[in-house]
C-alpha positions in Angstrom: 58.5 162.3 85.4 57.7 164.2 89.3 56.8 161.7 91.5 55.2 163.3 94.7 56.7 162.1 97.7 55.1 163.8 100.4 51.2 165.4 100.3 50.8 168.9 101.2 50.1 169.9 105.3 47.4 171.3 106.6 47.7 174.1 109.0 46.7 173.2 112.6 48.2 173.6 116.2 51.6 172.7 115.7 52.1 175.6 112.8 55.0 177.5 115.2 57.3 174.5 114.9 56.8 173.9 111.3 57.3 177.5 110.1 60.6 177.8 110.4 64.3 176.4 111.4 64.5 175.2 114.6 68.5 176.3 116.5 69.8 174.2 119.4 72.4 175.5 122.1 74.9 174.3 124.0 74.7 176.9 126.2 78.2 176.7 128.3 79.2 177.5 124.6 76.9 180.3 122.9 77.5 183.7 124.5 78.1 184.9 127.3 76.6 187.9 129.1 77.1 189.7 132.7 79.0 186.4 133.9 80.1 187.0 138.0 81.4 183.3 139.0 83.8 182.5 141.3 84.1 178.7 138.9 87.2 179.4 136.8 86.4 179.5 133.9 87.9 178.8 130.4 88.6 181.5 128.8 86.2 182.3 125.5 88.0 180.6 122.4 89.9 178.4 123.7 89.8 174.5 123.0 86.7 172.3 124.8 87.1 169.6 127.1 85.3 167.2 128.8 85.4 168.7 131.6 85.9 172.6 131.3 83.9 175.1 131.4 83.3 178.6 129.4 80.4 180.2 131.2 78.1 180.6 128.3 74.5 181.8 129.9 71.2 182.8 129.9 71.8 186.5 129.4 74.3 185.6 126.5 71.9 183.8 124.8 69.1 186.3 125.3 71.5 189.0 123.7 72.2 187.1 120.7 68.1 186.7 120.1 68.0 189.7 117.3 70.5 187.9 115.5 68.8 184.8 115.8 65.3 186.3 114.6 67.0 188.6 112.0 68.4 184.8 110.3 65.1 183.3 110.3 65.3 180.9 113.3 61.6 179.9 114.7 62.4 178.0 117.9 65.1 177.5 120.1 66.0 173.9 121.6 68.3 174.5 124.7 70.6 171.7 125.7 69.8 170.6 129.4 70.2 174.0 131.7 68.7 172.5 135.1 71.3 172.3 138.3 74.1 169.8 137.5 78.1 169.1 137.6 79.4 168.5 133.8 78.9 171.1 131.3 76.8 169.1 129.3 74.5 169.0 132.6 73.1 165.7 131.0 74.0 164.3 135.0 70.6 166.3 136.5 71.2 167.6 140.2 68.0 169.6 140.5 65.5 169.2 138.2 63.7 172.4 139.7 66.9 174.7 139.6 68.7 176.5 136.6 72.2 176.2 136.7 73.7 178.9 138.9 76.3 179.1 136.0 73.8 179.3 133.4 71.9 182.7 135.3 68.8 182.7 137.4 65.4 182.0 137.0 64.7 185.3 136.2 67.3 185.4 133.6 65.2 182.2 132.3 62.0 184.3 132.4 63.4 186.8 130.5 65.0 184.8 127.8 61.5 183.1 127.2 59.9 186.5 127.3 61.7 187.8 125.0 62.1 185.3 122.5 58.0 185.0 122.5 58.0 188.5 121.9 60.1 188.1 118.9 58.1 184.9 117.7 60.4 182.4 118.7 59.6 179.7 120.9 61.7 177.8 123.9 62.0 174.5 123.5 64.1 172.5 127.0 66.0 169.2 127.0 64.3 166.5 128.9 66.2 164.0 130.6 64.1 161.3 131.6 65.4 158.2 131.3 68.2 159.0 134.4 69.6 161.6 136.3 73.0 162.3 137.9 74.8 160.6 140.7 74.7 163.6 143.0 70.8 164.2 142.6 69.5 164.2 146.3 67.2 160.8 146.0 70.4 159.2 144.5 72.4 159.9 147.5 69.7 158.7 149.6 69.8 155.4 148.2 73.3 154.5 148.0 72.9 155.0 152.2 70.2 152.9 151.9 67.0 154.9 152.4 64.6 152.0 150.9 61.6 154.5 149.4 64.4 156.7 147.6 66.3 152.9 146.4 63.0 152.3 144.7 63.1 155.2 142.6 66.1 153.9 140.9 67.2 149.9 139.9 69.6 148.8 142.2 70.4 144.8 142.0 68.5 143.5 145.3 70.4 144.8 148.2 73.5 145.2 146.6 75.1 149.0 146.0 75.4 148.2 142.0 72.5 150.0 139.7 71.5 150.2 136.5 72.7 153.2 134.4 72.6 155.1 131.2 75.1 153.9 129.0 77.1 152.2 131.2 78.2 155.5 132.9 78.4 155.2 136.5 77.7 158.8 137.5 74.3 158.8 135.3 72.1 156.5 137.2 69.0 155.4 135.6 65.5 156.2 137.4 62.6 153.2 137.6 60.0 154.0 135.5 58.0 151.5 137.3 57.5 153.1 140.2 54.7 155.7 140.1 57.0 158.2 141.6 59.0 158.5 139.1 55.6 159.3 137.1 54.9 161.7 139.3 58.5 163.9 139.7 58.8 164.2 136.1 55.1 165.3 135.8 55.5 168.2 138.4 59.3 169.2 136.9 57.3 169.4 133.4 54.4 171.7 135.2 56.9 173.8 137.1 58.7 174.7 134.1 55.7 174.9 131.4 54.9 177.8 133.8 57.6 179.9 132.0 56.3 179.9 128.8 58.4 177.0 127.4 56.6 175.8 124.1 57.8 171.8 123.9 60.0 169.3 125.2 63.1 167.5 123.8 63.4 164.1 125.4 66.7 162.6 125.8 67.3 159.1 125.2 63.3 158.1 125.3 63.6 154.3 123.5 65.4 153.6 126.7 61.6 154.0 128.6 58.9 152.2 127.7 56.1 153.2 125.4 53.8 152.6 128.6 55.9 155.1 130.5 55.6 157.9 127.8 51.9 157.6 127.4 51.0 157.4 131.2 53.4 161.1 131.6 51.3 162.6 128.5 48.0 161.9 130.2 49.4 163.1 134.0 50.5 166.5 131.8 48.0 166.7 128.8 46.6 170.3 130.1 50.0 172.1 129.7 51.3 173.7 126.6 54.4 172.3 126.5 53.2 169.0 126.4 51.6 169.5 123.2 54.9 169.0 121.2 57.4 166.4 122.1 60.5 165.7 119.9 62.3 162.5 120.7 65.8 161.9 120.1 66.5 159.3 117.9 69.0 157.7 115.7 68.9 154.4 113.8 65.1 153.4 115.2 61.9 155.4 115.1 59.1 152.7 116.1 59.2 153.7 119.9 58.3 157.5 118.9 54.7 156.7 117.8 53.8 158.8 120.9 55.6 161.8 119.5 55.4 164.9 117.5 58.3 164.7 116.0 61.6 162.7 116.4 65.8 163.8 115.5 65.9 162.6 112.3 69.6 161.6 111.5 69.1 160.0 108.4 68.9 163.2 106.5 72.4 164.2 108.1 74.1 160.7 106.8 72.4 161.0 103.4 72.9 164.1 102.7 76.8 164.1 103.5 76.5 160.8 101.4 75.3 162.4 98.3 77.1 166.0 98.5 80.1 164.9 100.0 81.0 161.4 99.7 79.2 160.4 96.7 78.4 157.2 98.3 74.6 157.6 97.3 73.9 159.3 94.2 70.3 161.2 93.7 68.5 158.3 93.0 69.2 157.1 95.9 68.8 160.1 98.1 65.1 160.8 96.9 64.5 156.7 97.9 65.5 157.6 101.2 63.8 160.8 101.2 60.3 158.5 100.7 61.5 156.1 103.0 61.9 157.8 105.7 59.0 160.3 105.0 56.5 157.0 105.5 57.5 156.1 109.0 55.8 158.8 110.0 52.2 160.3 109.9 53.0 163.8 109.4 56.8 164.4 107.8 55.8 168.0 107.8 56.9 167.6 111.4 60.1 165.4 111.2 63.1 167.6 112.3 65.8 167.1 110.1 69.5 167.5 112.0 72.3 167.5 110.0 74.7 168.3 112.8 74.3 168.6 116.7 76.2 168.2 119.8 76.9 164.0 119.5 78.4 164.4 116.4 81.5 166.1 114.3 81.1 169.7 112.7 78.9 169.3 109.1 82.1 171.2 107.7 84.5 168.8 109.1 82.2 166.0 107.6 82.8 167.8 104.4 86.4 168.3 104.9 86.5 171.6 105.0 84.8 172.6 101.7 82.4 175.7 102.6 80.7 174.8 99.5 79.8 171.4 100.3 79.1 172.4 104.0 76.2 175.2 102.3 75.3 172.7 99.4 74.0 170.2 102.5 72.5 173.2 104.8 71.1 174.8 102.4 69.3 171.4 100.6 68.2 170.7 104.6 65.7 173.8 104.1 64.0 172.2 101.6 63.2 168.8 102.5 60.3 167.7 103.9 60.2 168.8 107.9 61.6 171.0 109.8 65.8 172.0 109.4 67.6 171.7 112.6 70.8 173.9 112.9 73.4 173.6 115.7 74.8 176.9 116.9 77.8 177.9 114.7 77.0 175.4 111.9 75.5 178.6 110.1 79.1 180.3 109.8 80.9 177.4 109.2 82.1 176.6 112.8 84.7 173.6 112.8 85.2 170.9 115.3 85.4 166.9 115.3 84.0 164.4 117.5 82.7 165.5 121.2 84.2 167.3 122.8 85.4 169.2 119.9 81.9 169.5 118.2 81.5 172.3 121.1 83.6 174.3 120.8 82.4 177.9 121.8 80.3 180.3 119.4 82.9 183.2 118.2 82.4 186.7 119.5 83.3 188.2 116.1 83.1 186.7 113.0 85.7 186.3 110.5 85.5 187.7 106.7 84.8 183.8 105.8 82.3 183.2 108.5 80.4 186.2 107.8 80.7 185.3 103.8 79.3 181.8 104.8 76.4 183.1 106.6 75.5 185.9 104.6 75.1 183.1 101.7 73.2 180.9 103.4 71.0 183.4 105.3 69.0 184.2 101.9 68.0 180.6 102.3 67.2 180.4 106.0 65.0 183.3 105.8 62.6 182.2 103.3 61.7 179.5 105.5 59.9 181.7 107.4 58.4 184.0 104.5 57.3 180.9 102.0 54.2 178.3 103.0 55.4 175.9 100.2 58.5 175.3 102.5 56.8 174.2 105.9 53.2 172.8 104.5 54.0 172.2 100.5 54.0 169.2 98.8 57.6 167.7 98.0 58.0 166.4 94.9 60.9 164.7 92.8 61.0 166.6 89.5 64.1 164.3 88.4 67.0 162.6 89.6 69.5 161.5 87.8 73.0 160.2 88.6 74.6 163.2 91.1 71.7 165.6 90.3 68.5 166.5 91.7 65.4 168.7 90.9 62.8 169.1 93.8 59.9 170.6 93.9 58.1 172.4 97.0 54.4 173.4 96.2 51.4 175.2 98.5 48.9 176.7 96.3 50.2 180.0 94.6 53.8 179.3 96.3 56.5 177.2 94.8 60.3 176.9 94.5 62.3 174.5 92.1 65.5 173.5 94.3 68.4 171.9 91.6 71.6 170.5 92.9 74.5 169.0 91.2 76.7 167.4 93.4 79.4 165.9 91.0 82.4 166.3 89.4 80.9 167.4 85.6 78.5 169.0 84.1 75.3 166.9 84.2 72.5 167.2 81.2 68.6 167.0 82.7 65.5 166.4 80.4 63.6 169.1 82.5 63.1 172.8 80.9 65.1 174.7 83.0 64.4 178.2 81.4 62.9 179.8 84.6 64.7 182.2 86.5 66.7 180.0 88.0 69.5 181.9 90.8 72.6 180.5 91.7 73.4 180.4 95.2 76.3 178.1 95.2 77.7 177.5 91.9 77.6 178.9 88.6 74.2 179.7 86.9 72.9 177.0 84.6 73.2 177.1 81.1 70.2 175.3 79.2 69.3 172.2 80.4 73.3 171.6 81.7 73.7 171.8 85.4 77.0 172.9 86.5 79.0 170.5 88.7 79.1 171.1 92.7 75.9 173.7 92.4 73.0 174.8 93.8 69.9 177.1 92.2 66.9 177.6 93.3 63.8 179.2 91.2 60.2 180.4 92.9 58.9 181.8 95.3 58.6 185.9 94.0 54.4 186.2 93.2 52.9 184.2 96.0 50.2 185.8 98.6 52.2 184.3 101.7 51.5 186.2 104.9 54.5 187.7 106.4 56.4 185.9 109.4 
């Protein structure tokens, strides 16, 4: 018997993040365009460090944007690109300068322009919670100017300070002291001035609630305040002040129940509920199944492209909003950071561009199909390794089946419709074949186009 889990959405403000899959950078690592630096650089291809740099940019990224639009991606989430020494710039310098590696501000304007023009929107990284050790205010202190030690939380008047992670060179601000407030309001305002369409806040459990809904009152006018997306892993109780939230869960369950077969589909669609309840809208959770803190999604399935599409591909249709990290579209490989960034490939090979031009079909009806970003989600059946979902929004619907296991598994639900395979073979009767994917739908509805 279907068992809704999730209500249909209504269309409101936040319809530009919904309507399609959302596609972070790592921008020392995505292209690279017009690069004049006298850094020395790494050269394109070769394997990431810690502490190398590639010279990905601004301009790189702006010239991959028709291939980016042509895939279906909606909005963009750039890892942090302010002034700063590593390459994950996670250790802010200047909150109020781009990278000189990354391009100019210009170069920033552009990128933004552009991508508007195409319909996708710029999302930045927000680091809040600390900054780096060679920030100005930072340096300050440690020479003991008093107003810049109050910005941070040094132990009395000792030189030791709290930081993020235990990592001395990312010391952690004081989000007690209306300053603080007050810097991070005007580097929001200086950059919602671009055109930037939402934030992504790094670490944000590690503030207080307080904190968070002081900052959205001091910046409620701006546009890019309307949409915050709050990292998060294991915990979601501190993001009530949030749009949306990194939902991680979907990445281990999903690897679980493709890959692993430590869950099976009962207990996928349980999670699916679960999770789905802890927030108000799950039209707006963003579902990651890969990103820069963890290991490649084909390296979590061991190298099996069909795995690796079987979980991206069942990502488009959950509830929310798909998340896709650079190069996780063509099957990109890498373990653990630093590996996980390794650089985007100039040309693709005969397999990458095989792997993408499967899982393109999929990526593109995201933006095409109104079941997919407002429908109802419903179970149709799950039974042992095999699902059948259903997403619904008035005259648009697609049936999604997926047999992750090792035989052949018999349903009770009529699947006579015009079911395609897109990983797999086709379905015979009501027998799914093992390690497949078919989906069903979406060819008479009245959805306006993207």
């Amino acid at each position: 018997m279907s068992q809704e889990i999730v209500q249909s959405a209504n269309p409101d403000r936040l319809d530009w993040f919904r309507k399609g899959t959302l596609y972070q950078i790592f921008p020392d690592r995505f292209a690279r365009q017009n690069q004049d630096s006298e850094r020395g650089l790494t050269p394109w291809g070769s394997a990431p460090s810690r502490e190398n740099f590639f010279g990905g940019n601004l301009n790189g990224i702006s010239s991959q944007l028709s291939y980016l639009q042509r895939i279906g991606i909606a909005n963009l989430y750039l890892n942090p690109i302010f002034s700063a020494p590593s390459n994950h710039r996670y250790d802010t310098q200047d909150y109020f300068k781009i990278d000189p590696l990354l391009g100019s501000e210009e170069d920033f304007t552009n990128l933004v322009s552009t991508s508007n023009d195409l319909g996708v929107s710029v999302l930045l990284d927000g680091v809040f919670n600390h900054v780096g050790d060679k920030f100005e205010n930072f340096l300050r202190a440690q020479v003991g100017v008093a107003s810049d030690r109050e910005l941070f939380n040094f132990v009395r008047n000792s030189t030791v300070y709290q930081t993020c992670g235990g990592a001395d060179f990312l010391p952690k601000l004081n989000h007690e002291n209306p300053q603080v407030l007050e810097m991070i309001a005007q580097v929001m305002s200086y950059w919602d001035q671009y055109g930037i369409r939402g934030w992504r806040l790094d670490v944000p459990w590690k503030v207080t609630p307080e904190f968070w809904q002081q900052l959205r009152l001091s910046v409620r006018d701006l546009i890019s305040s309307q949409f915050w997306l709050a990292e998060a892993w294991q915990q979601w109780g501190f993001a009530s002040e949030f749009e949306s939230v990194t939902n991680y869960f979907a990445r281990t369950r999903l690897i679980d129940f493709v890959v692993r077969h430590d869950a099976d589909a009962e207990d996928l669609a349980i999670d699916i509920e679960q999770w789905c309840r802890l927030r108000s809208d799950p039209s707006l959770i963003t579902n990651f199944v890969g990103s820069h803190d963890t290991a490649r999604l084909i390296n979590e399935c061991r190298g099996s492209h069909r795995d690796a599409l079987i979980v991206l591909i069942l990502n488009q249709f959950l509830p929310g909003v798909p998340a896709l990290y650079y190069g996780d579209e063509i099957g990109l490989e890498g373990g653990n950071d630093p590996d996980c960034r390794r650089t985007f490939p100039q040309k693709f090979t005969s397999q990458q561009n095989h792997f993408l031009a499967t899982f393109e079909q999929i990526l593109t009806l995201r933006r095409k199909h109104r079941c997919l970003s407002h429908g109802n989600f419903s179970i149709v059946e799950s039974i042992n390794r095999t699902i059948i979902i259903k997403r619904e929004y008035e005259d648009c619907a697609f049936n999604i089946v997926v047999n992750a296991g090792d035989r052949v598994q018999l349903v009770s639900t009529n699947l006579s419709g015009n079911f395609q395979s897109i990983v797999g073979e086709q379905v015979s009767g009501n027998s799914v074949p093992s390690h497949s994917l078919l989906i069903e739908g979406g060819m008479k509805c009245s959805c306006p186009k993207p």
